[in-house]
Biopython code that builds the backbone (N, CA, C, O; Angstrom):
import numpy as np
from Bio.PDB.StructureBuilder import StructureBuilder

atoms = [
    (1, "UNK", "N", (94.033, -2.602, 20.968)),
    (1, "UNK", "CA", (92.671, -2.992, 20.704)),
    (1, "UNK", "C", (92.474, -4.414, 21.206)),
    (1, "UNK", "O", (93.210, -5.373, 20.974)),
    (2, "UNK", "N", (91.147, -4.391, 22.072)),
    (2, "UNK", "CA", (91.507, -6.105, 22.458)),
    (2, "UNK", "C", (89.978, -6.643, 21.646)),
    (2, "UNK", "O", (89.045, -5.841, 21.606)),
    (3, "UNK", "N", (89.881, -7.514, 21.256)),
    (3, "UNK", "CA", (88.650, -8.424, 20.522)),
    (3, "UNK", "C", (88.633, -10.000, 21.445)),
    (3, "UNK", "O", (89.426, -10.831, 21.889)),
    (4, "UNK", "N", (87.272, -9.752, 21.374)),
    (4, "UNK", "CA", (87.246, -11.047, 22.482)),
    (4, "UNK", "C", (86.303, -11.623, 21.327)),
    (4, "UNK", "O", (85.646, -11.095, 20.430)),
    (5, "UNK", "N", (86.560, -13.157, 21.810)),
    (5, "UNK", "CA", (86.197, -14.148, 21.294)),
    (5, "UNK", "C", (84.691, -14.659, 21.800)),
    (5, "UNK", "O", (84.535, -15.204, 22.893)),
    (6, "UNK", "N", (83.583, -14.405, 20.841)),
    (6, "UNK", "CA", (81.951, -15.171, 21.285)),
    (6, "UNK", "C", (81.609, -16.908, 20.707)),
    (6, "UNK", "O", (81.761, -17.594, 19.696)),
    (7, "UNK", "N", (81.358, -16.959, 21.350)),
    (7, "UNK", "CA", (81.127, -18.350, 21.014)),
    (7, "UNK", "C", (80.118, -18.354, 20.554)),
    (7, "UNK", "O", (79.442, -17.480, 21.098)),
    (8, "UNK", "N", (79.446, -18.994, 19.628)),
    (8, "UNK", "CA", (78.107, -19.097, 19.005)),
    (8, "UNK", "C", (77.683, -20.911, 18.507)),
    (8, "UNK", "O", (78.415, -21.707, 17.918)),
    (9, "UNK", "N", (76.347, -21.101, 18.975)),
    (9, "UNK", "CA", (75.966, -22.315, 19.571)),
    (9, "UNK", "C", (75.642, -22.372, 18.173)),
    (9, "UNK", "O", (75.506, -21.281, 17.619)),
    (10, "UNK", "N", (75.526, -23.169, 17.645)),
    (10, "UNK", "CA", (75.215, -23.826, 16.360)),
    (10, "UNK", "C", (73.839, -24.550, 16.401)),
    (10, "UNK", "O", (73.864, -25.540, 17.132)),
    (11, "UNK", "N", (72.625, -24.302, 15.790)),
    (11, "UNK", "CA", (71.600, -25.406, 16.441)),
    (11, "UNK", "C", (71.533, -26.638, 15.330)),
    (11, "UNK", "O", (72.215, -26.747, 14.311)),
    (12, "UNK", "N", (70.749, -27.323, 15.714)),
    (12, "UNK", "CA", (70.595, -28.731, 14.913)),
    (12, "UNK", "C", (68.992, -28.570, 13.936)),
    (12, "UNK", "O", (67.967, -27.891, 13.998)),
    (13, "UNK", "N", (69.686, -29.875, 12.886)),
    (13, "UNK", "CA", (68.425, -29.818, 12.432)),
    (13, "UNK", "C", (67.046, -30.037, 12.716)),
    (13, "UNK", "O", (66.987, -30.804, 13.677)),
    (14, "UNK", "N", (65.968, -29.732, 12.341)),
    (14, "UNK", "CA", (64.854, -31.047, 12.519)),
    (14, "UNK", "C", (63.911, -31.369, 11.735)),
    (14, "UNK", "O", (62.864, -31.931, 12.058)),
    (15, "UNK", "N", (64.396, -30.865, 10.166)),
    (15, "UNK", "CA", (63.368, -31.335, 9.297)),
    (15, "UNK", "C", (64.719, -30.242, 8.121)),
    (15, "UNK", "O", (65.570, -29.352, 8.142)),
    (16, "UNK", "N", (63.832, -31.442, 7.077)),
    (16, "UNK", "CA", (64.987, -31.099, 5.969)),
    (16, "UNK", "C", (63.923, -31.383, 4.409)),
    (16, "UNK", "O", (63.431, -32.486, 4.170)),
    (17, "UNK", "N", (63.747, -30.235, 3.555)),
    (17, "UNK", "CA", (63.293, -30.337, 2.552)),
    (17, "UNK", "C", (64.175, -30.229, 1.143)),
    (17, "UNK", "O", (65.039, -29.360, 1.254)),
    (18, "UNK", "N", (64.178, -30.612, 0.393)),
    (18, "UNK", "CA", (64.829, -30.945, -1.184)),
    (18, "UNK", "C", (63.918, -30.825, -2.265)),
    (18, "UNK", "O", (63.280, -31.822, -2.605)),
    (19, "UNK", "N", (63.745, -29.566, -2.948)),
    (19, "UNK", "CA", (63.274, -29.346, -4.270)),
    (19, "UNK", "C", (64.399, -29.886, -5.325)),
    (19, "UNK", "O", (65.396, -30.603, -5.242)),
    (20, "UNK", "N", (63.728, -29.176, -6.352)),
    (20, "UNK", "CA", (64.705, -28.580, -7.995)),
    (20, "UNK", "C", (65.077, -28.043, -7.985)),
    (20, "UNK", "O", (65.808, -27.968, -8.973)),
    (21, "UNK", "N", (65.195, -26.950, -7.038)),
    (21, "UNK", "CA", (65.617, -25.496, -6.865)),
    (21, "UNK", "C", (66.978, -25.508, -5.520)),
    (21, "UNK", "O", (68.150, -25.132, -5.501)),
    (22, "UNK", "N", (65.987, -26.193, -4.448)),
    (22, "UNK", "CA", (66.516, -25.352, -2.867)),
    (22, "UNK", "C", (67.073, -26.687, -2.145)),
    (22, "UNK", "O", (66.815, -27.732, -2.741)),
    (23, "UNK", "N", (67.573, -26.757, -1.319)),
    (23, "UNK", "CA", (67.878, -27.616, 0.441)),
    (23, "UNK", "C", (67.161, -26.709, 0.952)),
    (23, "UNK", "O", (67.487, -25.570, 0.621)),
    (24, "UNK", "N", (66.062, -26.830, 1.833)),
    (24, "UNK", "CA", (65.915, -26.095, 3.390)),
    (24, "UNK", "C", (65.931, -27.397, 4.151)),
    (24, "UNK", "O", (65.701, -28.584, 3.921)),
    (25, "UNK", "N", (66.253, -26.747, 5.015)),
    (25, "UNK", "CA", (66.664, -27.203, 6.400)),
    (25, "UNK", "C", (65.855, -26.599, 7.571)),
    (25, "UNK", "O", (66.089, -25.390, 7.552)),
    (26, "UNK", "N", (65.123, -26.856, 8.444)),
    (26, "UNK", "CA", (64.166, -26.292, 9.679)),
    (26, "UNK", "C", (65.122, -26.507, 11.035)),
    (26, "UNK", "O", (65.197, -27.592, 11.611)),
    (27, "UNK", "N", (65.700, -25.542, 11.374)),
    (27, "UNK", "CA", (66.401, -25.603, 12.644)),
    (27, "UNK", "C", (65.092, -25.539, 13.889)),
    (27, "UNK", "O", (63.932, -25.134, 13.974)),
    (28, "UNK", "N", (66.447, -26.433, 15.017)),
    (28, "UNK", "CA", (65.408, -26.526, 16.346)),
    (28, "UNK", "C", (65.167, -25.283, 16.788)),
    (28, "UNK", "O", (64.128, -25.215, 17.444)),
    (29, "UNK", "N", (65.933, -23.970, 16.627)),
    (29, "UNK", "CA", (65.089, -22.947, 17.182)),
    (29, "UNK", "C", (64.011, -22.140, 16.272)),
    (29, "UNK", "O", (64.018, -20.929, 16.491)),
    (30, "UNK", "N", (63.036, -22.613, 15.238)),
    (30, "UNK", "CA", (62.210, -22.548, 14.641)),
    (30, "UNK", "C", (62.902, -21.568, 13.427)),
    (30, "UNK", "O", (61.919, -21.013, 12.936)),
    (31, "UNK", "N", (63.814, -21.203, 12.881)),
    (31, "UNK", "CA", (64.483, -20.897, 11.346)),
    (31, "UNK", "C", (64.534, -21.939, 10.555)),
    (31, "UNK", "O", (64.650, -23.122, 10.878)),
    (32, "UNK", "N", (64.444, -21.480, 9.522)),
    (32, "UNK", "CA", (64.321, -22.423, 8.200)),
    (32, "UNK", "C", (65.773, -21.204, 7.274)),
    (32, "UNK", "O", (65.842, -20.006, 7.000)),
    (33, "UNK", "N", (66.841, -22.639, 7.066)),
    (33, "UNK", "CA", (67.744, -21.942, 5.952)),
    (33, "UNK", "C", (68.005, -22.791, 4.888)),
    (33, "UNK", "O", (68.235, -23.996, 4.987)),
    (34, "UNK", "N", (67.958, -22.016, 3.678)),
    (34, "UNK", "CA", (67.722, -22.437, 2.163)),
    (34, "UNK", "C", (69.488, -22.252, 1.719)),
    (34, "UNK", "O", (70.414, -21.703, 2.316)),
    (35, "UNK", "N", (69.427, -22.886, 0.586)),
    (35, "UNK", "CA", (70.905, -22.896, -0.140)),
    (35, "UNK", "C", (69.971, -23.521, -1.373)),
    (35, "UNK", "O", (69.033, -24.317, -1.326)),
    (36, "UNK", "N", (70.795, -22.637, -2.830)),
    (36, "UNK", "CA", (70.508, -23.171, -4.034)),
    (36, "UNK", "C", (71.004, -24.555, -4.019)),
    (36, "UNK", "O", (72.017, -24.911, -3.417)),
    (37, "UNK", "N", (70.319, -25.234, -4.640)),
    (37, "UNK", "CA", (70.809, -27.163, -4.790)),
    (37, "UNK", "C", (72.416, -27.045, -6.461)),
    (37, "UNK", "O", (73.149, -27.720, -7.183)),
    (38, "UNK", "N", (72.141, -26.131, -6.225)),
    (38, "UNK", "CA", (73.308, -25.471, -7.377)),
    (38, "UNK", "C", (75.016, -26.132, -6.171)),
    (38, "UNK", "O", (76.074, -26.692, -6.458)),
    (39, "UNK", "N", (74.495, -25.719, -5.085)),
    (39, "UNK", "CA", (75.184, -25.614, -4.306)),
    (39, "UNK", "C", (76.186, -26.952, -3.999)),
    (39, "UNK", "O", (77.406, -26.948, -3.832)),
    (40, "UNK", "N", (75.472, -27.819, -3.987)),
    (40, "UNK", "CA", (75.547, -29.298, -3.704)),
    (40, "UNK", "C", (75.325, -30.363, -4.852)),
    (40, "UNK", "O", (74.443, -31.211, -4.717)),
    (41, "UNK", "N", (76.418, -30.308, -6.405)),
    (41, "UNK", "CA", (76.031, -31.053, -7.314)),
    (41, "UNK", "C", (75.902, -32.585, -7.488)),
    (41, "UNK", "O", (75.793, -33.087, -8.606)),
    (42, "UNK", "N", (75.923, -33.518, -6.024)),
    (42, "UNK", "CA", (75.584, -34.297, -5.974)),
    (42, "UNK", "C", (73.409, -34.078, -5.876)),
    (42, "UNK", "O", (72.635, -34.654, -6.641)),
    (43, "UNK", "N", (73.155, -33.493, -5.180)),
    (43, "UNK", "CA", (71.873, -33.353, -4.913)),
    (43, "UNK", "C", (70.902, -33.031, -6.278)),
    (43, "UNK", "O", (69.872, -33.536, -6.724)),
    (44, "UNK", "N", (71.742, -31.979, -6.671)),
    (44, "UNK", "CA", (71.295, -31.353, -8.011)),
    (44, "UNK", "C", (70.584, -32.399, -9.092)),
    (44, "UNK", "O", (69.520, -32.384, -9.711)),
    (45, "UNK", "N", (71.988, -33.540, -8.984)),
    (45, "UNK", "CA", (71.806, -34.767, -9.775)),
    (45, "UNK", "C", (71.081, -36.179, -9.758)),
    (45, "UNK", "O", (70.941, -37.082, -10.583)),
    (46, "UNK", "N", (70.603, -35.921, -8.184)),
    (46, "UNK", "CA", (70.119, -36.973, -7.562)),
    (46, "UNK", "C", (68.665, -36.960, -8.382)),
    (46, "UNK", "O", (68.268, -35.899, -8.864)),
    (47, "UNK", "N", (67.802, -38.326, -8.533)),
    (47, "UNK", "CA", (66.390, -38.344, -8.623)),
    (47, "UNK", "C", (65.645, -37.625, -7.275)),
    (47, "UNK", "O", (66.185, -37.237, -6.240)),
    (48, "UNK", "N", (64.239, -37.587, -7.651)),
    (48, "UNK", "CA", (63.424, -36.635, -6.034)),
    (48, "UNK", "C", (63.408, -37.963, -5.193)),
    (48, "UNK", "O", (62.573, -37.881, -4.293)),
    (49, "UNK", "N", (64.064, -39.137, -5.214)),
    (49, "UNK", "CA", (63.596, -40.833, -4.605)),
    (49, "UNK", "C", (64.772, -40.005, -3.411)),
    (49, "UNK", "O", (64.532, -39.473, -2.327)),
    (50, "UNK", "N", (66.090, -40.186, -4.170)),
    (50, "UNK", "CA", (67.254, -40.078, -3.887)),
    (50, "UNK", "C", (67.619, -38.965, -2.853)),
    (50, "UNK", "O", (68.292, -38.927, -1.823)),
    (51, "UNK", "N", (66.751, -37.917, -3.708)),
    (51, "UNK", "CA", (66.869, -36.482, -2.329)),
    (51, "UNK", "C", (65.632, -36.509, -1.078)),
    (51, "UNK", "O", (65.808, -35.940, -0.001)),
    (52, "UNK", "N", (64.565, -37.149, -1.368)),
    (52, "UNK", "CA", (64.165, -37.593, -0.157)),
    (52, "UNK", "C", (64.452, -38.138, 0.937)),
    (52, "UNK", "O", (63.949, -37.981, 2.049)),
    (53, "UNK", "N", (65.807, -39.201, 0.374)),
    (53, "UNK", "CA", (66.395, -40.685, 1.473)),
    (53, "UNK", "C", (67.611, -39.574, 1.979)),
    (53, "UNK", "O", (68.786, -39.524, 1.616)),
    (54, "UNK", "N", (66.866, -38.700, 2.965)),
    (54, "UNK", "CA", (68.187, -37.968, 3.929)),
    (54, "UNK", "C", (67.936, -38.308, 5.537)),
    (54, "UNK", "O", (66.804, -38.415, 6.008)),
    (55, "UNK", "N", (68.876, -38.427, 6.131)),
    (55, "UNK", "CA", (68.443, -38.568, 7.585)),
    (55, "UNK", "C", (69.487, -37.530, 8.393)),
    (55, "UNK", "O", (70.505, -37.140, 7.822)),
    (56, "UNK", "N", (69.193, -37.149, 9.638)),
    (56, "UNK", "CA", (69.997, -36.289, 10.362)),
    (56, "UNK", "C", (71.144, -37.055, 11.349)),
    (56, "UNK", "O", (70.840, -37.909, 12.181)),
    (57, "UNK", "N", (72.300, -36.655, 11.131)),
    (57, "UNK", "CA", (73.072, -37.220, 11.689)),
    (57, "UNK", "C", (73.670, -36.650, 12.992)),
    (57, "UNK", "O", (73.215, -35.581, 13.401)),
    (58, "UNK", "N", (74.738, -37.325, 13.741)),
    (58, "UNK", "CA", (75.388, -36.452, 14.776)),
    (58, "UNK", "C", (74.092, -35.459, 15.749)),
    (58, "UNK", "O", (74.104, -34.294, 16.147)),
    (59, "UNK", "N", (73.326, -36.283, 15.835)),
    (59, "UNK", "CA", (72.054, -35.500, 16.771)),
    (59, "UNK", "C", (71.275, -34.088, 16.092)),
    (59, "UNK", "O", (70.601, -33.274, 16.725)),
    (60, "UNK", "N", (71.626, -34.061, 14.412)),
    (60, "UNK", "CA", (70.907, -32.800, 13.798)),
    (60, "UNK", "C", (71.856, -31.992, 13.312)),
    (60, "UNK", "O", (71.534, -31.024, 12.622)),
    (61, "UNK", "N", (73.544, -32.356, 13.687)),
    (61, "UNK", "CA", (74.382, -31.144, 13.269)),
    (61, "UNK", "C", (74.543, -31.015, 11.516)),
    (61, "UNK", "O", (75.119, -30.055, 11.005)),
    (62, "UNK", "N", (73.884, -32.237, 10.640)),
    (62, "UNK", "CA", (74.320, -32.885, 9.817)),
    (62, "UNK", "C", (73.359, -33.494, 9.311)),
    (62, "UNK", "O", (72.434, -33.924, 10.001)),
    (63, "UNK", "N", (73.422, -33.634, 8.001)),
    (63, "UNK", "CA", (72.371, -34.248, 6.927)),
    (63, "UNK", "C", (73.078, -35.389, 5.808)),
    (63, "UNK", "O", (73.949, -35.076, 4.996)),
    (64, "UNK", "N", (72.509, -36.740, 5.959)),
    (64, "UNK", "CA", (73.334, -37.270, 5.348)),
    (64, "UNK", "C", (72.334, -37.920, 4.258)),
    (64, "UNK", "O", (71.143, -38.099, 4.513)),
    (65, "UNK", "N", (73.062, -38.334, 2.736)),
    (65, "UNK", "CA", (72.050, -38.905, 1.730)),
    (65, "UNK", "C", (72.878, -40.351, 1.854)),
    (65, "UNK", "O", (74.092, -40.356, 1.648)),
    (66, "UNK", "N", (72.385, -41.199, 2.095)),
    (66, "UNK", "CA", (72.769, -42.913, 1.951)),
    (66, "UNK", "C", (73.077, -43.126, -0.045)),
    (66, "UNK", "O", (74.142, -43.475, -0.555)),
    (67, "UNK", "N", (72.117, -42.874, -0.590)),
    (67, "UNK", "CA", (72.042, -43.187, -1.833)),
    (67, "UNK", "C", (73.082, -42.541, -2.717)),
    (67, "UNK", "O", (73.660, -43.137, -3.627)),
    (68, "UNK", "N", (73.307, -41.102, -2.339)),
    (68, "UNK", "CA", (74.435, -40.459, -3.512)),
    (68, "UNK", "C", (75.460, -40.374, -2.297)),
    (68, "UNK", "O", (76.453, -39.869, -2.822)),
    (69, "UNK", "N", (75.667, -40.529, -1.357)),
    (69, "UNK", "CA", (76.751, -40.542, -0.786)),
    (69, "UNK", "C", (77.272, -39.055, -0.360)),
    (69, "UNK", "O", (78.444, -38.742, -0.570)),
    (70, "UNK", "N", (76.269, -38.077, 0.301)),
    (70, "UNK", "CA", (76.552, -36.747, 0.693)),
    (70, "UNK", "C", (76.072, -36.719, 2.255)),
    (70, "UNK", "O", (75.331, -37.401, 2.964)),
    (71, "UNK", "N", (76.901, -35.551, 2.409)),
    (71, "UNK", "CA", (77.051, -34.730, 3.611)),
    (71, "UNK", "C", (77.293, -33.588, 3.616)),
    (71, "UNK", "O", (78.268, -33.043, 3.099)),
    (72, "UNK", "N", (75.914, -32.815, 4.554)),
    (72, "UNK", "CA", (75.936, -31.115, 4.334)),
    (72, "UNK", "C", (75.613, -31.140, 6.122)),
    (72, "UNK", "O", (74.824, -31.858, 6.736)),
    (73, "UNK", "N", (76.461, -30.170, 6.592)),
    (73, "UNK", "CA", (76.577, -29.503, 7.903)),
    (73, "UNK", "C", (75.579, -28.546, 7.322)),
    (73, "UNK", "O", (75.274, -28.207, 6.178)),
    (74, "UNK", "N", (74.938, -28.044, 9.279)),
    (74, "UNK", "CA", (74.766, -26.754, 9.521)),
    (74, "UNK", "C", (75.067, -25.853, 9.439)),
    (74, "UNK", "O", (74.533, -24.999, 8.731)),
    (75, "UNK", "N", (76.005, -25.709, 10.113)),
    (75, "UNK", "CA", (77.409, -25.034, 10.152)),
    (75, "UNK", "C", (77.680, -24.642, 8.953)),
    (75, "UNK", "O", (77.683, -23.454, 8.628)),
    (76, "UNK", "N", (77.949, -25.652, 8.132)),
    (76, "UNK", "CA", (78.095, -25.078, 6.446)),
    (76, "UNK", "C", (77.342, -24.407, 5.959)),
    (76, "UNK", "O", (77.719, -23.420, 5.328)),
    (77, "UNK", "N", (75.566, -24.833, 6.139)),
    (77, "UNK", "CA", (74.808, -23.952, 5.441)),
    (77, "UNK", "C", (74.945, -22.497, 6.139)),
    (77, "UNK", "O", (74.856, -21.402, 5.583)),
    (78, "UNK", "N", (75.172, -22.762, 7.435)),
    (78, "UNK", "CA", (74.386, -21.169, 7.917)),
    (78, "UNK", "C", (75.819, -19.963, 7.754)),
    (78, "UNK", "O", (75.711, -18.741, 7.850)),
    (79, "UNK", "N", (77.410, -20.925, 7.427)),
    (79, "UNK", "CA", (78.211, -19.839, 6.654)),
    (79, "UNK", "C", (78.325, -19.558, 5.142)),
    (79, "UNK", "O", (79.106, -18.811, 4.554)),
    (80, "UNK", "N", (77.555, -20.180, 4.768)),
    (80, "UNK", "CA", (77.056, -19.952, 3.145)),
    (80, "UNK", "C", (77.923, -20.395, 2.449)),
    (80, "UNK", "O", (78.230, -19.734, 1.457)),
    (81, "UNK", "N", (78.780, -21.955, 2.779)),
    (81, "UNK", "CA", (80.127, -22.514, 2.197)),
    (81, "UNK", "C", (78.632, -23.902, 1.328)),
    (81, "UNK", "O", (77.672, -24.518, 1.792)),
    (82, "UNK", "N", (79.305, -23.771, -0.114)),
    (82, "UNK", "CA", (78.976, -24.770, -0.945)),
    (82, "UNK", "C", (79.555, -26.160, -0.711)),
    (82, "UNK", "O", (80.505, -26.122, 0.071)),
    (83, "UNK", "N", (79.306, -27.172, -1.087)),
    (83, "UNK", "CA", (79.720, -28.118, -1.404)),
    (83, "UNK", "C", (81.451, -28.025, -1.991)),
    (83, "UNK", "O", (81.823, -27.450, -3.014)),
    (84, "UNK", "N", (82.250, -28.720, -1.072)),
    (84, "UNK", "CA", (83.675, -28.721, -1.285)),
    (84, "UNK", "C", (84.030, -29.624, -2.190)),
    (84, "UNK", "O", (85.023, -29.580, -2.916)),
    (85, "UNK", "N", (83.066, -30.591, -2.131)),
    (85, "UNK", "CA", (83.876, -31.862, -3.614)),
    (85, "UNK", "C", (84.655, -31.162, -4.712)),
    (85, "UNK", "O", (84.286, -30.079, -5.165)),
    (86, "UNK", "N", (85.847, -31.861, -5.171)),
    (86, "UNK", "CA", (85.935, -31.232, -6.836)),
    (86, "UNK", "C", (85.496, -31.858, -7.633)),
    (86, "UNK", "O", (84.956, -32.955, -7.493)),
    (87, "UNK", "N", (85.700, -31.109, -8.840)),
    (87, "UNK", "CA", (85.218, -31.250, -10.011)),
    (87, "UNK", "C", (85.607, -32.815, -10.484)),
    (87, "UNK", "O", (84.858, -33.539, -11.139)),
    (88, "UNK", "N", (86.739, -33.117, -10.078)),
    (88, "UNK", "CA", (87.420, -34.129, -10.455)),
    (88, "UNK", "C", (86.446, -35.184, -9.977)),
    (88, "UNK", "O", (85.601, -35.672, -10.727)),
    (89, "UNK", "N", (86.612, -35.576, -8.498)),
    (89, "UNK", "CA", (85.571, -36.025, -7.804)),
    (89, "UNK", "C", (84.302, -35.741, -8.069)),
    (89, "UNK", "O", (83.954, -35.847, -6.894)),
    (90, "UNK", "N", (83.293, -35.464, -8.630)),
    (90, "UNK", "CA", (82.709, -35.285, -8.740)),
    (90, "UNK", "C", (82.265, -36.401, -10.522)),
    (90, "UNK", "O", (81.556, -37.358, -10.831)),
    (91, "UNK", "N", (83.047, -35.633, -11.063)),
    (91, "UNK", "CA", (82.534, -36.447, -12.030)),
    (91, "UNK", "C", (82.960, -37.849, -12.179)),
    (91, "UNK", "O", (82.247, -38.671, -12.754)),
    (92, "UNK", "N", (84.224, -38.167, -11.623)),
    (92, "UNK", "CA", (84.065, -39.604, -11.131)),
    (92, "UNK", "C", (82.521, -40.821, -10.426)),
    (92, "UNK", "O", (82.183, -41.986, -10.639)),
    (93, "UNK", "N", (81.997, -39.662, -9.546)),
    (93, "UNK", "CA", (80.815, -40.076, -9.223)),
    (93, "UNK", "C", (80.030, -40.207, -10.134)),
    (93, "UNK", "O", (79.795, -41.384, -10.410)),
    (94, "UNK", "N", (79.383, -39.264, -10.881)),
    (94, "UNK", "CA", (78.935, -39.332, -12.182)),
    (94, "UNK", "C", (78.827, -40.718, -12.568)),
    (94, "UNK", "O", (78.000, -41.606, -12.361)),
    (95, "UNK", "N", (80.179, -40.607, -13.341)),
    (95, "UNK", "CA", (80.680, -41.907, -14.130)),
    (95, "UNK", "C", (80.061, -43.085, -13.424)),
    (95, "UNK", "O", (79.281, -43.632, -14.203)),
    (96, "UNK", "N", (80.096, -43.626, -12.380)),
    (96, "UNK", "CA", (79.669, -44.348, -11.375)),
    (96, "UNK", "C", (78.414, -44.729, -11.091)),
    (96, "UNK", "O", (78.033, -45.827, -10.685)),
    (97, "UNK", "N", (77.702, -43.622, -11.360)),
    (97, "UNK", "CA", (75.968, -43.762, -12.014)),
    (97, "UNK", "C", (75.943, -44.334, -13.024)),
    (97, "UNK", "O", (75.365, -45.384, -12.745)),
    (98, "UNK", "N", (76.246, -44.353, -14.276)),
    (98, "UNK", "CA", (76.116, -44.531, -15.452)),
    (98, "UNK", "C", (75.722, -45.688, -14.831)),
    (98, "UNK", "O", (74.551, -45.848, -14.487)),
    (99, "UNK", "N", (76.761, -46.691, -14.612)),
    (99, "UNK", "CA", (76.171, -48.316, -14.969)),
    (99, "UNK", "C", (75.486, -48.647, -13.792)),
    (99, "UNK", "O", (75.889, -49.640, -13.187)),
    (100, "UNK", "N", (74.350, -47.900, -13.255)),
    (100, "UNK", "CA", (73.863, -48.355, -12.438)),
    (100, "UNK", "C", (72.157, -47.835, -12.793)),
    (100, "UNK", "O", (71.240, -48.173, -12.045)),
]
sb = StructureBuilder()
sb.init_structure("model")
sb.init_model(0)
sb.init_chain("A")
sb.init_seg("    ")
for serial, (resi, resn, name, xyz) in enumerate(atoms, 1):
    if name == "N":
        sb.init_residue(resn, " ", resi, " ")
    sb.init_atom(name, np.array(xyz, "f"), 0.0, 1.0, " ", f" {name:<3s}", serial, name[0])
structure = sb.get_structure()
């Protein structure tokens, strides 16, 4: 059996929305893909100030928050992989809010 290998182009972002609920993301070839904010418990936790301040990085491959200190690929969303932080990490961050 032979299986050949396809390559598949990944597109970039170009607009990025943040509810209570969702991430969408508006790709350059006119799709829009959603992920629960369940997904990403830095975001979840962020104020709406905080999930607004995102910019696209790496020419769109990438979404970055300055304020909570995240990063979500394309790539990630469009294989339906959550947020990798642990738990551990994670609530360290937490903690880290408090006195701020």
């Amino acid at each position: 059996m032979h299986i050949s290998a396809t390559e598949i182009a990944i597109p970039c972002a170009r607009d990025v929305i943040v509810d209570s609920s969702a991430l969408s993301v508006e790709l350059e070839d006119g799709r829009r893909i959603s992920a629960p904010l369940d997904w990403y418990p830095r975001l979840a936790s962020a104020t709406p100030e905080e999930r607004s301040g995102w910019r696209l990085i790496a020419d769109g491959i990438g979404i970055h928050w300055d304020a909570i200190d995240e990063d979500v690929s394309v790539e990630g969303l469009l294989l339906g992989r959550p947020s990798g932080e642990s738990q551990a990490s994670f609530n360290r961050w937490l903690e880290g809010r408090k006195g701020q």
